[in-house]
C-alpha positions in Angstrom: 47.0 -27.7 -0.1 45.4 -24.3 -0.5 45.0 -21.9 2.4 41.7 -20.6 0.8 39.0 -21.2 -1.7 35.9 -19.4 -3.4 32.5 -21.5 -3.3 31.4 -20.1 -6.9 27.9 -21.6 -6.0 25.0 -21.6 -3.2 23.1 -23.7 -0.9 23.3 -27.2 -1.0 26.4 -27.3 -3.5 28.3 -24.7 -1.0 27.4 -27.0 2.2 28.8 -29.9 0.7 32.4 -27.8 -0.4 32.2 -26.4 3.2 32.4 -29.8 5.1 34.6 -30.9 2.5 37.3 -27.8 3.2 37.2 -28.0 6.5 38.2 -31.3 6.4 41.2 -30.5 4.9 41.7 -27.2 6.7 41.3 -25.0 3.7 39.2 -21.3 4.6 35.6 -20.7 2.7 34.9 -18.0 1.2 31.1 -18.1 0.7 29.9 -15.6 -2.5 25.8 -15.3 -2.4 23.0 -13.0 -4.0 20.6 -10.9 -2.4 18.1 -13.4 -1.9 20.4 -15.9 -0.7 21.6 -13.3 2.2 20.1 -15.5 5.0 20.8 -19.1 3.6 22.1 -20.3 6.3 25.0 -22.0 4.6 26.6 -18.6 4.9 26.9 -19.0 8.9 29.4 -22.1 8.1 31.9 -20.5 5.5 34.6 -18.4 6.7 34.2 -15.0 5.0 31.2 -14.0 2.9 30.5 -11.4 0.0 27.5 -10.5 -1.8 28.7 -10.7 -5.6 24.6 -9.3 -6.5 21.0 -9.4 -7.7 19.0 -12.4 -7.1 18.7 -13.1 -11.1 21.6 -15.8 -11.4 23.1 -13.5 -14.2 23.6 -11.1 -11.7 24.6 -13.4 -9.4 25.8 -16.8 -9.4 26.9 -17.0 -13.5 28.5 -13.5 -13.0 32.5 -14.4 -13.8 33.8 -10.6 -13.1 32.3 -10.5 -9.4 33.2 -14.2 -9.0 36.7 -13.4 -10.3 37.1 -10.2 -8.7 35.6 -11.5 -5.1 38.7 -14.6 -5.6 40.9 -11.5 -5.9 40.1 -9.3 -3.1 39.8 -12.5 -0.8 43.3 -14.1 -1.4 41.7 -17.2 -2.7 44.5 -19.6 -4.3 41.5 -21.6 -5.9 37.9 -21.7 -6.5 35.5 -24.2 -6.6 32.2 -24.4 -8.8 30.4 -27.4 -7.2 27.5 -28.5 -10.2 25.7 -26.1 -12.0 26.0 -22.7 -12.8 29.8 -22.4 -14.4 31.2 -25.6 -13.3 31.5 -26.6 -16.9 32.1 -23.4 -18.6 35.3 -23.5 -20.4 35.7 -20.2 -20.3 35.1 -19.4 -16.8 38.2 -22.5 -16.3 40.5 -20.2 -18.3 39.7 -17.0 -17.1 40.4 -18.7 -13.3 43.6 -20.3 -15.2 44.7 -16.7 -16.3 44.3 -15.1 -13.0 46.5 -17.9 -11.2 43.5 -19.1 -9.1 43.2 -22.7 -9.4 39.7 -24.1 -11.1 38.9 -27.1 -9.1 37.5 -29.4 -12.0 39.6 -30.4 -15.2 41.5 -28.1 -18.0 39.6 -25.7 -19.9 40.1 -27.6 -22.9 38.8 -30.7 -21.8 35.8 -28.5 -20.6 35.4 -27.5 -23.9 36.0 -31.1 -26.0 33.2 -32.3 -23.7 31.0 -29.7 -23.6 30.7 -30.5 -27.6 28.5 -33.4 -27.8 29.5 -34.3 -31.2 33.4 -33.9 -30.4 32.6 -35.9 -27.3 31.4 -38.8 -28.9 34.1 -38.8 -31.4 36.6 -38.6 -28.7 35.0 -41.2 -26.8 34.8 -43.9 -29.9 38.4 -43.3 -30.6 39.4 -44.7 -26.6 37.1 -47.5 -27.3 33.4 -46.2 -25.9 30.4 -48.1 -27.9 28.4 -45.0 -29.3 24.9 -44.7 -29.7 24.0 -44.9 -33.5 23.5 -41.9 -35.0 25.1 -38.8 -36.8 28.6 -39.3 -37.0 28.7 -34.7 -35.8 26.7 -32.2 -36.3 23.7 -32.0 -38.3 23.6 -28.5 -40.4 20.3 -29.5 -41.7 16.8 -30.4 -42.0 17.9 -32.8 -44.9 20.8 -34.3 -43.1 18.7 -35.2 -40.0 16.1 -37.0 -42.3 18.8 -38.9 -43.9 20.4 -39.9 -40.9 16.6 -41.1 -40.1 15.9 -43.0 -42.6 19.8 -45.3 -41.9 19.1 -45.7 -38.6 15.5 -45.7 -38.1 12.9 -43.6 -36.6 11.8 -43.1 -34.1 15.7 -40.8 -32.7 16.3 -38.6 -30.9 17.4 -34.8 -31.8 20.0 -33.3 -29.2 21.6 -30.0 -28.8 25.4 -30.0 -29.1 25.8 -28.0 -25.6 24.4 -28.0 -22.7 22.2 -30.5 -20.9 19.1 -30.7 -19.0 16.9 -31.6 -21.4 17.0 -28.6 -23.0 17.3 -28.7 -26.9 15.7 -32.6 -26.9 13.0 -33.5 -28.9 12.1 -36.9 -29.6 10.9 -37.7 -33.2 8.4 -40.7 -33.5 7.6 -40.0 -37.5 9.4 -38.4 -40.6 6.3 -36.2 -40.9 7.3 -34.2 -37.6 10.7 -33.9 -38.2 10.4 -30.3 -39.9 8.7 -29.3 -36.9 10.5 -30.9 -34.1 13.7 -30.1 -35.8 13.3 -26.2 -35.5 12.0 -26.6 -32.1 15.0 -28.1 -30.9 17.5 -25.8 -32.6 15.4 -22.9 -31.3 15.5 -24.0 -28.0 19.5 -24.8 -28.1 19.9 -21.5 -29.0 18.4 -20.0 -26.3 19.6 -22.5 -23.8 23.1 -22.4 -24.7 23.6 -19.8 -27.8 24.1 -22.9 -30.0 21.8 -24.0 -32.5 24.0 -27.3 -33.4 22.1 -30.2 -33.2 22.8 -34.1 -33.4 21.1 -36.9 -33.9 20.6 -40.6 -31.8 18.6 -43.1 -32.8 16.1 -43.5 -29.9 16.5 -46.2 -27.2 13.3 -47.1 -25.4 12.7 -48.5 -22.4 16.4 -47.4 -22.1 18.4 -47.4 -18.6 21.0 -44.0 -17.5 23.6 -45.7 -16.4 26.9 -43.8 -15.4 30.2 -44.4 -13.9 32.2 -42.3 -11.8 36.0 -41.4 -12.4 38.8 -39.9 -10.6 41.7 -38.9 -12.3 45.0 -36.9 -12.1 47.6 -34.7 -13.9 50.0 -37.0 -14.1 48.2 -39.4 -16.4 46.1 -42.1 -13.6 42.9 -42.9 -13.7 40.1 -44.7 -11.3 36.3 -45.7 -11.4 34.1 -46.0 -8.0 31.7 -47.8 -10.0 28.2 -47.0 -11.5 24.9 -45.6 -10.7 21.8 -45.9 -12.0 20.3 -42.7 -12.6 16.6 -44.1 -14.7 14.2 -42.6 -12.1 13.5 -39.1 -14.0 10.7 -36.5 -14.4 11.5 -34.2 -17.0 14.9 -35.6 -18.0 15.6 -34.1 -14.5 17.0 -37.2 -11.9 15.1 -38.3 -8.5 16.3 -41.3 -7.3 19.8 -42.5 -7.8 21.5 -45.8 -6.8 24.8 -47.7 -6.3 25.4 -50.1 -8.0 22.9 -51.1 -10.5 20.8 -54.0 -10.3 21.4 -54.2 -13.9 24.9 -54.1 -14.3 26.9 -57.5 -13.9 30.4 -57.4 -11.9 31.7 -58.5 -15.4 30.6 -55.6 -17.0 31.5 -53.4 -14.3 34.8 -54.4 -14.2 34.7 -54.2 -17.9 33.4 -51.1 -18.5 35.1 -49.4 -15.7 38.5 -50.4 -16.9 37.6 -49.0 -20.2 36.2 -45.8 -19.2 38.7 -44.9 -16.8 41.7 -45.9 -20.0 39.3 -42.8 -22.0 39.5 -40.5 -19.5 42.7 -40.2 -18.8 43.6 -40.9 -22.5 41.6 -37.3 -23.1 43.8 -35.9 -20.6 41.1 -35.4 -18.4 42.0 -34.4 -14.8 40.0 -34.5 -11.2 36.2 -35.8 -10.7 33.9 -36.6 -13.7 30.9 -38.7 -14.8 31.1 -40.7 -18.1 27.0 -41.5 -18.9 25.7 -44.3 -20.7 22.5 -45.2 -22.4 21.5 -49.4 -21.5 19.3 -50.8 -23.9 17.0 -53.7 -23.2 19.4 -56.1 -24.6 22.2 -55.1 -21.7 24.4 -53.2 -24.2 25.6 -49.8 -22.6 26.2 -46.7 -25.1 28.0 -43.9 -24.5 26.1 -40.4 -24.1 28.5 -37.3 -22.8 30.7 -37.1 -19.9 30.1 -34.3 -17.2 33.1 -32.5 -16.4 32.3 -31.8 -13.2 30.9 -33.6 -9.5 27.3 -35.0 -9.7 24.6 -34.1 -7.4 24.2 -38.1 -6.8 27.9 -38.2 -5.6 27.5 -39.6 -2.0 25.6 -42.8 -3.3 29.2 -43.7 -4.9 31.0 -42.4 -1.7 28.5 -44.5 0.8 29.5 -47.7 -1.0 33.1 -47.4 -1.6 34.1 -44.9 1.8 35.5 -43.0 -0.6 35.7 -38.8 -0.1 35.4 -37.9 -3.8 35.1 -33.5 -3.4 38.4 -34.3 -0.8 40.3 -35.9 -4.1 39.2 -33.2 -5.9 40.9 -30.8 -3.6 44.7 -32.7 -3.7 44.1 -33.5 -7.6 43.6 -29.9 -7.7 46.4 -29.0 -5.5 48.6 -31.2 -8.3 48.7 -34.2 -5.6 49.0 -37.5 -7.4 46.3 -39.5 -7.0 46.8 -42.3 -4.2 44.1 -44.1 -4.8 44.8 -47.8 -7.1 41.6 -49.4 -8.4 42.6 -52.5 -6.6 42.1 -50.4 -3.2 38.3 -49.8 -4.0 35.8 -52.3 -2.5 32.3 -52.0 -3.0 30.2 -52.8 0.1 26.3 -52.8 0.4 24.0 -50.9 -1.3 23.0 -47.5 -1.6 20.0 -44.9 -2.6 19.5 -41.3 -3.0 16.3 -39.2 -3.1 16.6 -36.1 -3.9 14.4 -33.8 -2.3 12.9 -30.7 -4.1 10.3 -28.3 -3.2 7.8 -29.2 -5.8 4.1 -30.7 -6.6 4.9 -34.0 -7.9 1.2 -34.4 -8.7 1.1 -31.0 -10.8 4.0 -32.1 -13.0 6.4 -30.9 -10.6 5.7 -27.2 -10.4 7.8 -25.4 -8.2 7.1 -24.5 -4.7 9.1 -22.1 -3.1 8.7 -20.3 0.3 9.9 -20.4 4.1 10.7 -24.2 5.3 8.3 -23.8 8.6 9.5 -27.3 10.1 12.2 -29.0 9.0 13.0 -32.0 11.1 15.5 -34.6 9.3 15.3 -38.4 10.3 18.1 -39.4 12.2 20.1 -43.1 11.3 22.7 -44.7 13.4 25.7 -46.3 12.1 25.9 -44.1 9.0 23.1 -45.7 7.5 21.0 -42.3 6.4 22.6 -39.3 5.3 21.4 -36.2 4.7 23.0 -33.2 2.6 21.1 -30.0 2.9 21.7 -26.6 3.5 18.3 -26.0 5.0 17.6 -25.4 8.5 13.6 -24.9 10.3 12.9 -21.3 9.0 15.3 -21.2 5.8 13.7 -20.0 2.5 13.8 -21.6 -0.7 13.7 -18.7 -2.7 12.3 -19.0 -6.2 15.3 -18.0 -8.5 17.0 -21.2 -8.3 17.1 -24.8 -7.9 14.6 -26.2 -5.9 16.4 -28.3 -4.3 15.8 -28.9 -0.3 18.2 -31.5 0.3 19.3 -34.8 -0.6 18.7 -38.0 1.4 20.4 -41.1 1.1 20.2 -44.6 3.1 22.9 -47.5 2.7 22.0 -51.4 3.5 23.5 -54.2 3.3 22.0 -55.5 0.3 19.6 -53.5 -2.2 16.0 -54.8 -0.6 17.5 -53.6 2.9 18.7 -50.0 1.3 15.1 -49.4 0.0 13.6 -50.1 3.2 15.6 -47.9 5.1 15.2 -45.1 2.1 11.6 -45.7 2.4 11.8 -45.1 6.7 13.3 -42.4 5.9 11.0 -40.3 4.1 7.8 -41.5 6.4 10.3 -39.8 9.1 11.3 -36.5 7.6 9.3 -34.0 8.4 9.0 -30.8 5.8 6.3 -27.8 6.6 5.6 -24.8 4.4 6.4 -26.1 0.9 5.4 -28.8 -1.2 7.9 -31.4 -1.5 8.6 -34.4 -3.7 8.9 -37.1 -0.7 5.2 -38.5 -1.6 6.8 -39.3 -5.1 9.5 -40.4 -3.9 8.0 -43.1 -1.2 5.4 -44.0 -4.2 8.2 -45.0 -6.4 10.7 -46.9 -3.7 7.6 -49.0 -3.3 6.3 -49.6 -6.7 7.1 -53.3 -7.6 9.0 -51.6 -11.0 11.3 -50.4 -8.6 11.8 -52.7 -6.3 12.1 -55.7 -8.3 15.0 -53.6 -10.4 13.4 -54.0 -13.6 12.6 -50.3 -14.5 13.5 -48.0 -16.8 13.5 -44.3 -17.5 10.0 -44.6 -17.8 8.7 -45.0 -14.6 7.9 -41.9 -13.1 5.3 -41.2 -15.1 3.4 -44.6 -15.4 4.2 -44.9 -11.2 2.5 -41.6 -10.3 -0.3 -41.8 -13.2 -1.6 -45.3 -11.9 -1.1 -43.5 -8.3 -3.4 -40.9 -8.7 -6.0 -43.2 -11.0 -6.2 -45.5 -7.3 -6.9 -41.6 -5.4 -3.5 -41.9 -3.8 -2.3 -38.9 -3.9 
């Protein structure tokens, strides 16, 4: 096991790599920006060093300083967490050339997923159901309409790289295609530096289904299951959920086997997500795979008692994996919120400032967790994520997980930002929601009909 490791991220996503070092006796180095200097995530890690300026360019997606900081420090490895460079290729091989371990998979298989279009090809050769649509990269205008006019409008125009949303544009006629077509690329561009764009025919009333993997170097592979991942503002995830009342154990055992066989027949090595679209018929469809942890992590770990950051610490200290799909159980139910300072009521606006109370609910047995980095009198600066923290309840059974989610947030007390709890509390109680029925949909038709009845 490594002696020490660089947290190439902040709040939050550096909390969570803490525990998980310290569990394992590995030292924390914690890197932060100036206006991160008294998050108090800091206080936990071992060393610290300021690698910059608040601007996350300066900062946070600054691969000299991060490099150079693993240097001076003695770090054998660093960890990325999500976000920022956890799935830049290059970042992987520049760690690779140093001889400082990148805690996530090859730089290569970085890369192959990281390129949608190669993705997807990759995918449908292990097996994966794709998504109709362009069978790579469209180079232009005329080629998305053709691709159109097989498949049928209304699709869905996607940027090669990158995620987030950004570079999307939906398409509902031929006539806006011209337009919608240069917005996207434009948008890619900026986003990513890649104007490549390809085309999906578009699934409404569609489901985000994904399913997390664990593999290793020498060739073995695992699923913990799925989540549903359908509650989203902005193609931005709020609620999350294991498993998914609309997956079958046949088609989790199905699709589980099958997406573990791709993964590791891509060579792909340590913790990633492989992300389905359902449509309304049941069928799931392959999207991209994340190389990297999700933010929505602990509702698989809650379920299955499975420490998925502590495997990715042995996989990346080339330990075989010791976990055999047979070993995994699935027991009871579980749901995340996650928690950002925003106005859900003014299409989620940002709301940084100083966290005046912060008083988290407390839940016996292990029923409610809470992952935060926040503390009464932290700041949530307004450079970054807004995330304030991420709560998540486990019942036995699904109706027993929302009511304890829903306790919860009546329970948590937040002063001095705006946060997304009314949202969230709104939507656990919606009968969408709770009869398991929904789709990616229902934010907006939840929190329009809200504020129509003066509920706000």
């Amino acid at each position: 096991m490594f002696r020490r490791v660089l947290i190439a991220n902040r709040g939050e996503v550096a909390a969570r790599i803490i525990r998980a070092a310290k569990k394992l006796g590995v030292e924390t180095v914690a890197v932060y920006s100036i206006a991160d200097q008294d998050s108090p995530h800091l206080e936990d890690a071992d060393l610290r060093v300021c690698i910059g300026g608040a601007q996350s360019g300066d900062s946070y997606l600054n691969m000299r300083a991060l490099l150079q900081a693993a240097l001076q420090y003695e770090c054998q490895a660093v960890h990325p967490g999500w976000g920022f460079l956890a799935e830049n290729a290059l970042f992987a091989r520049l760690c690779e050339q140093q001889k400082t371990t990148f805690i996530g998979p090859p730089p290569d298989v970085i890369a192959l997923m990281g390129d949608k279009a190669r993705a997807k090809e990759t995918m449908r050769a292990a097996g994966l159901p794709l998504i109709p649509g362009s069978d790579g990269v469209v180079t232009s205008l005329d080629e998305v309409r053709q691709v159109g006019d097989r498949v049928g409008f209304p699709i869905l125009l996607k940027a090669r790289s990158g995620g987030g949303g950004k570079g999307m544009r939906v398409c509902l006629d031929p006539g806006l295609l011209g337009e919608m077509y240069e917005q996207a690329s434009i948008e890619a561009e900026k986003a990513f530096g890649d104007r490549g764009l390809y085309v999906e025919k578009l699934i409404e009333r569609g489901r985000h289904i994904e399913f997390q993997v664990l593999a290793d170097a020498f060739g073995h592979a695992v699923h913990l299951g799925e989540r549903e991942c359908s509650v989203q503002r902005n193609h931005q995830k709020l609620i999350e959920e294991a498993p998914s009342p609309a997956v079958s154990e046949e088609l989790r055992r199905d699709m589980g086997e099958r997406v573990a066989n791709a993964a590791a027949a891509a060579g792909y090595v340590n913790a990633g997500t492989v992300e389905f679209l359902m449509d309304e018929d049941g069928s799931l469809y392959f999207m991209e795979m994340n190389t990297r942890l999700q933010v929505e992590h602990p509702v698989s770990e809650m379920i299955t008692g499975i420490d998925i950051m502590e495997h990715q610490f042995r996989i990346a200290a080339n330990q075989p994996l010791a976990l055999r799909q047979d070993d995994i159980r699935f027991q009871g139910h579980a749901i995340e919120c996650r928690i950002n300072a925003e106005d859900p009521f003014n299409d989620f606006t940002g709301s940084p400032g100083s966290i005046e109370r912060f008083e988290p609910p407390e839940g016996g047995d292990g029923a409610i967790r809470v992952d935060t980095h926040v503390r009464q009198g932290a700041t949530i600066p307004p450079f970054y994520d807004s995330m304030i923290c991420k709560l998540i309840a486990r019942g036995e059974d699904r109706q027993r997980a929302i009511d304890l989610q829903i306790g919860a947030l009546r329970r948590f007390t937040i002063r001095g930002v705006s946060t997304t709890i009314p949202a969230h509390i709104a939507l656990l109680e919606s009968p969408e929601f709770r009869s398991g029925t929904y789709d990616t949909g229902i934010v907006p038709r939840v929190l329009t009909a809200l504020q129509r009845q003066g509920g706000r």
